[in-house]
Structure formats: C-alpha cells, structure tokens
BATOR-851948 format. One record per residue (C-alpha): residue number from 1; residue in three letters; x, y, z. Coordinates in steps of 0.02 Angstrom, whole numbers. Layout:
N
+-----+-----+--------+--------+--------+
!   i !  aa !      X !      Y !      Z !
+-----+-----+--------+--------+--------+
! NUM ! ALA !      X !      Y !      Z !
...
+-----+-----+--------+--------+--------+
END
This chain:
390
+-----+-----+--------+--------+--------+
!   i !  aa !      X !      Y !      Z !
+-----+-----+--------+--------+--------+
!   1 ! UNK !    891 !   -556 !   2080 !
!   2 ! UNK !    729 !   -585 !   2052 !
!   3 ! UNK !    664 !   -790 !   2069 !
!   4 ! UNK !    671 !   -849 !   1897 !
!   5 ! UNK !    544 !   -948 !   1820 !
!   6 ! UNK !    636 !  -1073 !   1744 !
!   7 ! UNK !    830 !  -1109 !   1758 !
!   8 ! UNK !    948 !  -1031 !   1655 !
!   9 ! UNK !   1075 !  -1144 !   1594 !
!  10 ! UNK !   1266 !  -1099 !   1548 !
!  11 ! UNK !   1244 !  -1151 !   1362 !
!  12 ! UNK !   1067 !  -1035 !   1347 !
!  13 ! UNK !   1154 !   -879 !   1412 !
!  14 ! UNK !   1291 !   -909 !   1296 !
!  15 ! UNK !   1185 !   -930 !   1145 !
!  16 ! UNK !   1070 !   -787 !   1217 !
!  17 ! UNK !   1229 !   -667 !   1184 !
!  18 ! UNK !   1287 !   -736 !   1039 !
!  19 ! UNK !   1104 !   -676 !    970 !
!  20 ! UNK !   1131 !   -504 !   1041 !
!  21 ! UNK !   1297 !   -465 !    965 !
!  22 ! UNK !   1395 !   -503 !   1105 !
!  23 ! UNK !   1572 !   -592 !   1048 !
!  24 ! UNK !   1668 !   -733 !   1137 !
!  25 ! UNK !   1859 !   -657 !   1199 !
!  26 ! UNK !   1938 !   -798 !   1279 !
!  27 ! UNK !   1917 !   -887 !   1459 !
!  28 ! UNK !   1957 !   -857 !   1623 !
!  29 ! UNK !   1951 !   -990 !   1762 !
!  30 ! UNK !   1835 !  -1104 !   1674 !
!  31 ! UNK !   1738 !   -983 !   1633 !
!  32 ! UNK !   1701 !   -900 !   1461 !
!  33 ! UNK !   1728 !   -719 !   1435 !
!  34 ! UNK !   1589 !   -603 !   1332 !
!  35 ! UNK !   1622 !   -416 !   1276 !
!  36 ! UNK !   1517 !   -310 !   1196 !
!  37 ! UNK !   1581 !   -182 !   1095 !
!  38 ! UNK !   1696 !   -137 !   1223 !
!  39 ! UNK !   1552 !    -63 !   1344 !
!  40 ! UNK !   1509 !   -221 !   1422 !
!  41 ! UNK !   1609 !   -406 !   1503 !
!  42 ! UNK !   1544 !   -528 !   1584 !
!  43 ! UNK !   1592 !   -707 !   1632 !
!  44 ! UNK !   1486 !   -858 !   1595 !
!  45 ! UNK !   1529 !  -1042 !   1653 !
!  46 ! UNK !   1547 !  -1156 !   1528 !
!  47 ! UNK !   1468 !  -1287 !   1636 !
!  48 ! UNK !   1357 !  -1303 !   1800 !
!  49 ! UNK !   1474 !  -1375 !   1896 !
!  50 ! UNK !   1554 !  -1263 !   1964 !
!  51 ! UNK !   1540 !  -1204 !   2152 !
!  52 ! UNK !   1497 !  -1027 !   2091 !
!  53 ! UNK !   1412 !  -1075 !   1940 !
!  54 ! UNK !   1234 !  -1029 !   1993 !
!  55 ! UNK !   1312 !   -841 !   2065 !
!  56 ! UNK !   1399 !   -823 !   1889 !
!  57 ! UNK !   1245 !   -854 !   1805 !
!  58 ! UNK !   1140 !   -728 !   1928 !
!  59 ! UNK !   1264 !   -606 !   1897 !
!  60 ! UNK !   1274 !   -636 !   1709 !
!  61 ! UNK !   1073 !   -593 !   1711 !
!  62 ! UNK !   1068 !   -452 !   1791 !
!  63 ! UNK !   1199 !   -352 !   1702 !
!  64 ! UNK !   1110 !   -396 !   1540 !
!  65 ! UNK !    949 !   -364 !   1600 !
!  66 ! UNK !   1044 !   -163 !   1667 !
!  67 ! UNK !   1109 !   -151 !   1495 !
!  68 ! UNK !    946 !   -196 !   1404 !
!  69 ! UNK !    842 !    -83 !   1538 !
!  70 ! UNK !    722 !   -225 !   1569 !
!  71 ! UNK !    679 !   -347 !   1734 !
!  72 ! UNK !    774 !   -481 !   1769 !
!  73 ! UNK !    652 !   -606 !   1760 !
!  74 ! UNK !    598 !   -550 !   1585 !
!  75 ! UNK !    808 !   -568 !   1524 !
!  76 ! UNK !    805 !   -725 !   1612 !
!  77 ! UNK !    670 !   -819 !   1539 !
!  78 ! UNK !    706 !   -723 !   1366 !
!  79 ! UNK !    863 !   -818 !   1386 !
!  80 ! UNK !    783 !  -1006 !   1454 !
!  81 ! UNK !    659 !   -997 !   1325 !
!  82 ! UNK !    739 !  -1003 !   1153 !
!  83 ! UNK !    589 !  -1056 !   1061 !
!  84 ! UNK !    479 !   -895 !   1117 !
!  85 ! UNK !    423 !   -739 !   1022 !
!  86 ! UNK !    388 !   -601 !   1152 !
!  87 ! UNK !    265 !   -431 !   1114 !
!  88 ! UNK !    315 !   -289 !   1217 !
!  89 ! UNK !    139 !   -179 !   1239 !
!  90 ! UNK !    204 !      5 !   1309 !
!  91 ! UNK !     53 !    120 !   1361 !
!  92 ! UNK !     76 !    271 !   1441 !
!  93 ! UNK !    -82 !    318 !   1558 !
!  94 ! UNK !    -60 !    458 !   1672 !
!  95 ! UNK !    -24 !    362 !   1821 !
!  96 ! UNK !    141 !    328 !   1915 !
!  97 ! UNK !    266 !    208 !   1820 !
!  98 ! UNK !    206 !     23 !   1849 !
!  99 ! UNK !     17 !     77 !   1867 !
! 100 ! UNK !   -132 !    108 !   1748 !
! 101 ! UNK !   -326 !    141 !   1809 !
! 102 ! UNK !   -419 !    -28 !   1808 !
! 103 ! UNK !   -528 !     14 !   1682 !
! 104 ! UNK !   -397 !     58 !   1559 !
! 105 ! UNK !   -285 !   -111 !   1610 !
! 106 ! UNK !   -427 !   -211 !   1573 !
! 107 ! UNK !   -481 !   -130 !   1420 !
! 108 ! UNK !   -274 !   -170 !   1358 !
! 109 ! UNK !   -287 !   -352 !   1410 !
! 110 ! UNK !   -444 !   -370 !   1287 !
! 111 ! UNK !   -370 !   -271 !   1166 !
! 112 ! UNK !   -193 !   -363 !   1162 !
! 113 ! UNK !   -321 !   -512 !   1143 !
! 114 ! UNK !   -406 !   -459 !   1006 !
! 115 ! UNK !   -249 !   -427 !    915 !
! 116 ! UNK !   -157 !   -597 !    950 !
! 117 ! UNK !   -315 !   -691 !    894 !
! 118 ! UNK !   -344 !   -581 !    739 !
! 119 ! UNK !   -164 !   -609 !    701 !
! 120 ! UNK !   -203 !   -828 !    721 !
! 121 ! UNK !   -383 !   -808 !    617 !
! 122 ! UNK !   -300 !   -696 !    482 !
! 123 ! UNK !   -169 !   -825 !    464 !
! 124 ! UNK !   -264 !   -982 !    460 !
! 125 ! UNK !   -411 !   -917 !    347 !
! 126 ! UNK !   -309 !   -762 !    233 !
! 127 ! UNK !   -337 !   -601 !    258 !
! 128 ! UNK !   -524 !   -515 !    276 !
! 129 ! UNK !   -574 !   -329 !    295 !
! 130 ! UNK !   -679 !   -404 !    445 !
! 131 ! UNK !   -664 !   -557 !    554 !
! 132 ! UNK !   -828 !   -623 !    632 !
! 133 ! UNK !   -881 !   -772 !    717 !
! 134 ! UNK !   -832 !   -880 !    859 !
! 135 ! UNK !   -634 !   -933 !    846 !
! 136 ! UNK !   -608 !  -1109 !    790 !
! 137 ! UNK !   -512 !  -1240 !    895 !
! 138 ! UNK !   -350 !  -1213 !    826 !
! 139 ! UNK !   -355 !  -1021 !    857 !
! 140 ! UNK !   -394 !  -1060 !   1029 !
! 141 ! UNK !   -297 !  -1179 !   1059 !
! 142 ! UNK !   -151 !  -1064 !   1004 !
! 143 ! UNK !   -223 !   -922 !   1131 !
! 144 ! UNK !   -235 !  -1031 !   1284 !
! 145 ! UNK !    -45 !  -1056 !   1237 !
! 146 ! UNK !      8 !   -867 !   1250 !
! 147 ! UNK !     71 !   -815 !   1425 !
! 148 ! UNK !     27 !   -643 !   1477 !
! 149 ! UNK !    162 !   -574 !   1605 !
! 150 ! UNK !    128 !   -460 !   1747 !
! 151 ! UNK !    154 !   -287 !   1720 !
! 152 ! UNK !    308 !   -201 !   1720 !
! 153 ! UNK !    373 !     -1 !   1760 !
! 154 ! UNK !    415 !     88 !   1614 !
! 155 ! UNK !    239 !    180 !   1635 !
! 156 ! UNK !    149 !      4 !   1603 !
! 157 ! UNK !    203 !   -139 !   1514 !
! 158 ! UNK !    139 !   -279 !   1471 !
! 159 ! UNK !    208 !   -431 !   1407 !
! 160 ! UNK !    135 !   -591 !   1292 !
! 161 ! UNK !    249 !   -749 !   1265 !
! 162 ! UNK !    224 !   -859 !   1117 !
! 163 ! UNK !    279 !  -1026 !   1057 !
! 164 ! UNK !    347 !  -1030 !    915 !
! 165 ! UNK !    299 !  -1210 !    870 !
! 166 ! UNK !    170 !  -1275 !    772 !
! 167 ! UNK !      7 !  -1256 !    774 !
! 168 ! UNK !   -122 !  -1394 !    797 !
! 169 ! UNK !   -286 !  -1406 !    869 !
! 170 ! UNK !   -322 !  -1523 !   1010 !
! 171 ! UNK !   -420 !  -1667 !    951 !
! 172 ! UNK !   -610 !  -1638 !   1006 !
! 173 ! UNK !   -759 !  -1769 !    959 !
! 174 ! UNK !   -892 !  -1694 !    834 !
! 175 ! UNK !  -1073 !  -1705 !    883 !
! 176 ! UNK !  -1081 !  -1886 !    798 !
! 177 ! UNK !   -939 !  -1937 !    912 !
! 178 ! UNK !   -806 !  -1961 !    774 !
! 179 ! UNK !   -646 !  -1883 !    786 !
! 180 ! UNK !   -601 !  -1734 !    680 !
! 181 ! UNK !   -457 !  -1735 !    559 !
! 182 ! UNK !   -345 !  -1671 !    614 !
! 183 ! UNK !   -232 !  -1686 !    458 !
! 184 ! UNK !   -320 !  -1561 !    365 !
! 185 ! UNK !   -247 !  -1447 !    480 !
! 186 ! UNK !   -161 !  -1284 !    404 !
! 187 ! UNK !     13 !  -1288 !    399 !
! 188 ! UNK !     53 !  -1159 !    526 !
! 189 ! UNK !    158 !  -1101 !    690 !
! 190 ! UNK !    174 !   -995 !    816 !
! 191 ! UNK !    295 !   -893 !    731 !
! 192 ! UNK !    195 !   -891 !    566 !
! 193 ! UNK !     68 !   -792 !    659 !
! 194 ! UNK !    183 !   -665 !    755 !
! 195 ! UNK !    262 !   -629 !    574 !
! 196 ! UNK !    117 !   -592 !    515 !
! 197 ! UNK !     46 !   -488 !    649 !
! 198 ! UNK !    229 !   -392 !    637 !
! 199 ! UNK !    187 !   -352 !    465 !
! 200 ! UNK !      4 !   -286 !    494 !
! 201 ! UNK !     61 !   -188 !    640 !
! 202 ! UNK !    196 !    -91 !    545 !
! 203 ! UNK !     56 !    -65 !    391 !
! 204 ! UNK !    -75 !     10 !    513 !
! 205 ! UNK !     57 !    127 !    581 !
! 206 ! UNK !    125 !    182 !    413 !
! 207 ! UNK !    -71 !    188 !    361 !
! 208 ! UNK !   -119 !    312 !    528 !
! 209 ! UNK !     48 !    416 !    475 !
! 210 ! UNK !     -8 !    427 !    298 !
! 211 ! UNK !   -192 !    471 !    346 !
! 212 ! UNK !   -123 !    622 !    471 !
! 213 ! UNK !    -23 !    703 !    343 !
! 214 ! UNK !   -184 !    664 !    223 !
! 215 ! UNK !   -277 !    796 !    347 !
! 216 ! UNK !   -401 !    633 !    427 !
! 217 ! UNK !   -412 !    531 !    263 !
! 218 ! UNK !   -436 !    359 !    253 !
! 219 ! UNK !   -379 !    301 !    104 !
! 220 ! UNK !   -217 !    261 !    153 !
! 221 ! UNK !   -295 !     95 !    237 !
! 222 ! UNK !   -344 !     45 !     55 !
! 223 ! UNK !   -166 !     19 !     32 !
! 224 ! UNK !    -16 !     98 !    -35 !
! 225 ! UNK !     14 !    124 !   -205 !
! 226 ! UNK !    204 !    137 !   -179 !
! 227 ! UNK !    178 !    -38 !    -88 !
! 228 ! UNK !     59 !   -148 !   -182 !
! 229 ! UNK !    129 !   -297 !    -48 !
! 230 ! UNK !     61 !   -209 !     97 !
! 231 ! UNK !    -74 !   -322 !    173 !
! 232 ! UNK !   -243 !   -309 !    196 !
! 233 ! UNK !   -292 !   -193 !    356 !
! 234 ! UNK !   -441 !   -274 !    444 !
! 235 ! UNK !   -555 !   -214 !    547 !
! 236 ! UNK !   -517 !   -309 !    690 !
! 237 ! UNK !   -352 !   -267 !    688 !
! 238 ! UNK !   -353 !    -68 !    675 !
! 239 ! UNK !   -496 !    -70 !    825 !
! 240 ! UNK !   -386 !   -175 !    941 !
! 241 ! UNK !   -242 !    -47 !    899 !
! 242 ! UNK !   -347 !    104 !    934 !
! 243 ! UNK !   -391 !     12 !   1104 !
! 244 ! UNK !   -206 !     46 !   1174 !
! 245 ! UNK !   -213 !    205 !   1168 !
! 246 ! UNK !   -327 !    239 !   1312 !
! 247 ! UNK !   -488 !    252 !   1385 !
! 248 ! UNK !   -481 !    419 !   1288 !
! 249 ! UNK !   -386 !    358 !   1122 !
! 250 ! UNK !   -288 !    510 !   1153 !
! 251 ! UNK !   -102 !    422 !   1224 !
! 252 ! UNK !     41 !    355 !   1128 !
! 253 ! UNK !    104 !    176 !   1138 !
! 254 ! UNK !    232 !     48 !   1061 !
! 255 ! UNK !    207 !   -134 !   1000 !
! 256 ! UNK !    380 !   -193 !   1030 !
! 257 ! UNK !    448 !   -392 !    958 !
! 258 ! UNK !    585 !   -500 !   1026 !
! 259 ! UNK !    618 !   -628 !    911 !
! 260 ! UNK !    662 !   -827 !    951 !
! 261 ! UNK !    849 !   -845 !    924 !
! 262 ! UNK !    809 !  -1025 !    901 !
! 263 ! UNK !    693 !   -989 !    749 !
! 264 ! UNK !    791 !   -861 !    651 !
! 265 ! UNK !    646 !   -738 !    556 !
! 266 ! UNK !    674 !   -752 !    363 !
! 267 ! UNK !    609 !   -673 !    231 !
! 268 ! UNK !    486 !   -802 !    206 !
! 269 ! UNK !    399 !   -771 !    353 !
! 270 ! UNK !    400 !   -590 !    332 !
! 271 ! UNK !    490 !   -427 !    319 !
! 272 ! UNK !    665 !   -436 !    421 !
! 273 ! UNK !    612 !   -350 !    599 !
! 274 ! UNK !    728 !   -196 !    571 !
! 275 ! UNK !    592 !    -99 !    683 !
! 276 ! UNK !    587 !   -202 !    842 !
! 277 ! UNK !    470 !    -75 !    920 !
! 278 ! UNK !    340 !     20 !    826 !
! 279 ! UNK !    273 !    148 !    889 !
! 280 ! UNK !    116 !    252 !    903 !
! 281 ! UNK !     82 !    450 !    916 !
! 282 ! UNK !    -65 !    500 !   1014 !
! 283 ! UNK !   -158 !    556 !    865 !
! 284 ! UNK !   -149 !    392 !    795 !
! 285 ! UNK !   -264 !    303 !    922 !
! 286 ! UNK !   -431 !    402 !    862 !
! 287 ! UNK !   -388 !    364 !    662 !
! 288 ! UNK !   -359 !    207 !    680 !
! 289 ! UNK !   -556 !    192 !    788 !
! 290 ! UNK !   -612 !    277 !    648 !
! 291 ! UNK !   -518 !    156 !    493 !
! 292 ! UNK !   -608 !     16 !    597 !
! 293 ! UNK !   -784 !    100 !    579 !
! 294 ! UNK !   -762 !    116 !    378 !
! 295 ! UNK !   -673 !    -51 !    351 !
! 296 ! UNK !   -823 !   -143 !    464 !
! 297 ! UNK !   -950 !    -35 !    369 !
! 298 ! UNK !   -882 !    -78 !    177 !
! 299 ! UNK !   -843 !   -266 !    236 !
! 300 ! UNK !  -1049 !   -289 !    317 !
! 301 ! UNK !  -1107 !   -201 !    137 !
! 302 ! UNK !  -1010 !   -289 !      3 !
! 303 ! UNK !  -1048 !   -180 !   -129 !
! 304 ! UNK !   -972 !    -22 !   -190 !
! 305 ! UNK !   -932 !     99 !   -342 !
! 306 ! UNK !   -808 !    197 !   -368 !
! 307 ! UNK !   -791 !    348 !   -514 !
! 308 ! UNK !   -624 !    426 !   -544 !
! 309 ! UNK !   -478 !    405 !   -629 !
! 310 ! UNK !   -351 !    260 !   -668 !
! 311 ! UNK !   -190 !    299 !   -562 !
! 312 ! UNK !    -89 !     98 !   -618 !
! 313 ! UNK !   -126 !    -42 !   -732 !
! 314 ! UNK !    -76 !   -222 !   -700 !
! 315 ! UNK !   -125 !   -329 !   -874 !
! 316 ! UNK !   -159 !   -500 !   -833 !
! 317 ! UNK !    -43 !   -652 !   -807 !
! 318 ! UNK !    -49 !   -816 !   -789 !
! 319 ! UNK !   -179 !   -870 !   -623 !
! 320 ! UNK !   -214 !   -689 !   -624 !
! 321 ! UNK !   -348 !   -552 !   -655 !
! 322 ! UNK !   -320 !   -398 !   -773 !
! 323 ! UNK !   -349 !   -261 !   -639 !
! 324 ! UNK !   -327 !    -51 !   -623 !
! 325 ! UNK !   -307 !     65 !   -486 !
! 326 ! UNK !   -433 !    180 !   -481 !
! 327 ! UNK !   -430 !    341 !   -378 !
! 328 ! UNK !   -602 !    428 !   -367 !
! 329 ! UNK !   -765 !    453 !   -268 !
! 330 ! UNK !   -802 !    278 !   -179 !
! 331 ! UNK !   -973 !    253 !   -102 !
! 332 ! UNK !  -1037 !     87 !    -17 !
! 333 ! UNK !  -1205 !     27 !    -28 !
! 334 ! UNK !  -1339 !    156 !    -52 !
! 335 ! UNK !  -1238 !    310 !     22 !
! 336 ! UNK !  -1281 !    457 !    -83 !
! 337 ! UNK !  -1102 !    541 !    -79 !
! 338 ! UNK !   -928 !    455 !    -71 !
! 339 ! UNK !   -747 !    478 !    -12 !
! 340 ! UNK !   -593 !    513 !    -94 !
! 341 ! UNK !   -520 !    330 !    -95 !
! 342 ! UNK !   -387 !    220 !   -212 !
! 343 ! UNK !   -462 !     45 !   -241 !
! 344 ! UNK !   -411 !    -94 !   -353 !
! 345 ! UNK !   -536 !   -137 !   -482 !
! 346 ! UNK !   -536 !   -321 !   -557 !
! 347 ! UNK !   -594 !   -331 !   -739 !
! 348 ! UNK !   -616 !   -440 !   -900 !
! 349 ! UNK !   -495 !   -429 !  -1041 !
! 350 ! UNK !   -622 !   -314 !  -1153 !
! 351 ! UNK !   -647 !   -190 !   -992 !
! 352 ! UNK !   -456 !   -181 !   -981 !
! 353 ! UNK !   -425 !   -133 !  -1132 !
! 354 ! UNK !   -576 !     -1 !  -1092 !
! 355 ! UNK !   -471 !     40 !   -970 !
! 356 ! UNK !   -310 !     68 !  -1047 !
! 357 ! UNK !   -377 !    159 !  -1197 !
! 358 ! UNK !   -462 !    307 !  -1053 !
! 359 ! UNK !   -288 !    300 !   -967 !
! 360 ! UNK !   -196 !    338 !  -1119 !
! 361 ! UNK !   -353 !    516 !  -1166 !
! 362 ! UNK !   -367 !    554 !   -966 !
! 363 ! UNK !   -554 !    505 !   -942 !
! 364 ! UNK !   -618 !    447 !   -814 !
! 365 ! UNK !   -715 !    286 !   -770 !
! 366 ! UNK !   -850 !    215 !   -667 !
! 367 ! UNK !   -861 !     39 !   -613 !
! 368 ! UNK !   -986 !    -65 !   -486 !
! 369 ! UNK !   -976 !   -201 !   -384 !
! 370 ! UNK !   -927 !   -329 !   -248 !
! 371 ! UNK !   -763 !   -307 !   -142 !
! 372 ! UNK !   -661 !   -441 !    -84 !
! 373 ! UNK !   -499 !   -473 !    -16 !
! 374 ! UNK !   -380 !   -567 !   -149 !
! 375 ! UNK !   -216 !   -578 !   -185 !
! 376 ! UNK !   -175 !   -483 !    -11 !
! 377 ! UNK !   -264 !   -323 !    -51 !
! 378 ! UNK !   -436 !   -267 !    -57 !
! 379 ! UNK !   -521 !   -264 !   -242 !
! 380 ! UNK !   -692 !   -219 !   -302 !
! 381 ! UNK !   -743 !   -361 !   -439 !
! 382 ! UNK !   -819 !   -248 !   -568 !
! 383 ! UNK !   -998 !   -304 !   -637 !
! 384 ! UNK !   -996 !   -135 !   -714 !
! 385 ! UNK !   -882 !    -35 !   -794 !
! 386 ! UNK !   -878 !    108 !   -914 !
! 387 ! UNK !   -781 !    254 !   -985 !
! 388 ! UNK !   -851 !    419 !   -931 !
! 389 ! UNK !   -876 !    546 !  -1089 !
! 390 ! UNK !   -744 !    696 !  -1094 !
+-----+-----+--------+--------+--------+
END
C-alpha cells in the first residue's frame, strides 16, 4: 500500500463504512466484521492493539479503495479526515492515463482556482453576474487552506481537499496599525462554500444542456422558469468551467463531490448531493466560454431593455418587489439589435397592474433599466415600462 499521509485509526475506518453503506455482521477474533451487500467483507480491529492491527487496517484500505476504483492514499485519508469535502476534477486530454500536456495541466490548476475562490467570494458577498477585484483576507485565507493532490490515472485527475470548518480571516493590522474586527466576520464554513459551489455547478450544467437543445442560445443562463431557485450563474464561474475542457474547449469532464461524513449535508446547506459527479459533454466547454462573454458584457454595462411578452407574474409580498417574467428581445447598453432572452423585471404596484392587465389581452411590453442580482436571480429594475399598442 501506498504510505499514507496520516494514520488511519480503527474507529475512522469503521465510521468511514458506516457512511458508505457498509453494515456491521458480528466479530471475529477481536475484530469487527463489515459486509456490503453481500459483494464485499472485510475485518476491522476494534482497537490498535493488536499485533496485526496495522496489517488489518492496510488490508481494510486497499480493498475499499479496489471496490471504489480509486488510490489508496486518496481512501485512506478520505477515511483519516472526517471533517474534509473532496472535488474530484476528471479531464480527459488525449494523452496516456495519468498525463496531460503542461500547458493544459496548468491552465486546470488556474481554472480549479478560479472556481474554488468564486465559490468563497459568491458566498461571503451573495451572488453577482461578475466578480472583480482582489480577494479579501478571508477568501484567501480559505484558499491557502485547500490542498491540491497530485494527479491521479483515470486519464487525469485532480483532487482539492477542503475543511469543512469555519471560516475566519487571520487577524492582519490596518494601515493605522489597529486590528481589524474580526467579529464582523460572515458567518460561514468550509462546507457552506462547497454547497454552494455544488449547487452552481449542477445549474451551469443543466444551463449548457438547455442552451444545446436551444440550438446555441443563451438564455437558459438567465435562469429557469421551471426553477425560479436556481442561482445566479456568474461570470466567473461559467469561464472557469469552460477552462476544463481543454486547451481547445472541445473535451468532456466531471466535477465529482465527496462529502464529510462528519458534517452530514442538509437541506439547509443545499440540495441533497444525489449527483456526486456531474458531468460535462464536449460541447459544453465552448457554451459555457461563450455564457461568460455575455454575462461579463451585461454585468460591465448595467443597463438593459427588454420588449416582449409576460411569460409569469409574482404580485408582491411582504419585504418583496411586485415583479414579471418577461420573454422578448433584450439588448444591453447601446446595441442596436437584441437576443431572445427571459429576464425578471422588478416594478411598482401601478406598473404591475400594467402588467397584469397586457397579460390578461396578450400585448406586449417594453421596459428599461438597471440589472442586478436580488433575491438569487438576475432582475432588471424597470425605470421604464409600458404596454405596447395591439
């Protein structure tokens, strides 16, 4: 086996398999025995004290990690570290299993960089259609925390390892040499951020599906109207993607997540991972460049109208804005011609009803204004609006 970078104790692999569906049946010679739906046995001490211990363990470690199809040394600190989220990034470069041309590796590092830190800036500041600026001390601080692995065969694999504890930025003296406070501190961890970068993952992929069978268009990164909780797509965030796929955004690859079994993932975090590994076509790569161009572009110009027709209604409730989903031509800043694009449009309580009386004939309506990202989905905050004649 492989050296291990941190011992595996009896109790951790026991708790490791209890996680995986593995169930307890019985004991034999001190030692605890594990099925797995009848496929798999294995024997795990129940202490370290044993002579054998230690080869019990090793052995215990590598049969998981031949079941699971992954390195040993992955399993094994999968199984010392119960308190760490692991990303799987799978590309698939036309090189022998293991390998990837250096230009391309290094172009996946910075790209599996981008995304962790977008993931850390999107959940300390809320969600933006672009993210700009340098990173602030706590997102670094929770970067210099995430361990990269070496790579691993399965054409190339690499791995990132995150804490799932809290986050807190490392107390730094201002330039009048008083402390900052530190209290003020969001409220955030490790696994807060993963959650969230789970979530936005599995939207841009459903997006990129949406916009292939949409023949190349992009309005599916507007949002879906069958899932107004779908979050905001950033900019950031579909570039970063589009990065794995290549020097040539022309290969397929898989964002894979192994969840801490010491920090269960609720529904308060975010959706329950029921797709551990999600996974991109070799279209996708070059739609997803190209949802990063448009987002940047309507995020540096603020302002936008769109002229079409109203698709949903949401009437105002308390803390909220009346708003309506329009579906139309949308053009940003002075471009002469738009694109076919859904947008929420916020408005006042005498546009709304506006708006519900040209639902109710069919007309169509016209409003201008500023976007912004509210509410976890991008709306245009009408300074304008009108009913278009018949």
């Amino acid at each position: 086996m492989s050296d291990r970078p941190v011992p595996v104790r009896p109790s951790d692999v026991s708790s490791y398999l209890a996680s995986k569906g593995w169930e307890r049946d019985g004991d034999w010679n001190g030692a605890s025995v594990w099925r797995l739906d009848g496929k798999a046995r294995l024997l795990v001490p129940d202490v370290h004290a044993y002579d054998d211990a230690d080869q019990l363990i090793g052995e215990a470690v590598a049969k998981i990690a031949r079941y699971e199809q992954r390195p040993e040394d992955e399993v094994a600190r999968d199984i010392a570290e119960p308190m760490t989220d692991a990303q799987f990034f799978r590309l698939h470069p036309d090189t022998p299993s293991g390998f990837i041309p250096l230009p391309a590796g290094v172009k996946a590092a910075q790209a599996i960089l981008d995304l962790l830190k977008t993931a850390a800036t999107a959940a300390e500041q809320g969600p933006r259609l672009l993210f700009e600026g340098q990173r602030t001390p706590l997102v670094n601080d929770f970067l210099h925390g995430i361990l990269l692995g070496s790579a691993a065969p399965g054409s190339y694999i690499l791995t990132a390892r995150v804490p799932t504890s809290p986050l807190r930025p490392t107390q730094q003296l201002n330039l009048f040499d008083e402390e900052e406070d530190l209290a003020t501190a969001p409220d955030l961890t490790g696994r807060t951020v993963i959650a969230g970068l789970h979530e936005s993952v599995r939207a841009c992929r459903l997006a990129a599906e949406q916009a292939l069978q949409d023949r190349g268009e992009l309005g599916s990164f507007y949002g879906s109207d069958d899932d107004p909780s779908q979050p905001v797509l950033s900019a950031n965030l579909c570039r970063a993607l589009s990065e794995l796929g290549g020097e040539g955004r022309n290969q397929p690859f898989e964002v894979g997540f192994s969840w801490a079994r010491g920090v269960p993932v609720s529904t308060r975090d975010a959706a329950e991972p029921v797709e551990p590994e999600v996974a991109f076509t070799s279209a996708m790569p070059t739609i997803l460049h190209r949802a990063a161009n448009e987002l940047e572009t309507l995020a540096l110009s603020g302002r936008a109208m769109i002229t079409g027709e109203i698709i949903a209604l949401y009437r105002r409730q308390p803390g909220e804005q009346s708003r309506v989903r329009v579906r139309g031509e949308f053009r940003v800043g002075d471009q002469a011609r738009g694109k076919q694009r859904p947008v929420w449009v916020v408005l006042t309580p005498a546009q709304y009803d506006q708006a519900w009386e040209a639902h109710q004939t069919g007309l169509q309506v016209e409003a201008e204004g500023n976007l912004a990202t509210t509410d976890r989905r991008l709306q245009l905050r009408a300074r304008t609006f009108r009913v278009l004649p018949g």
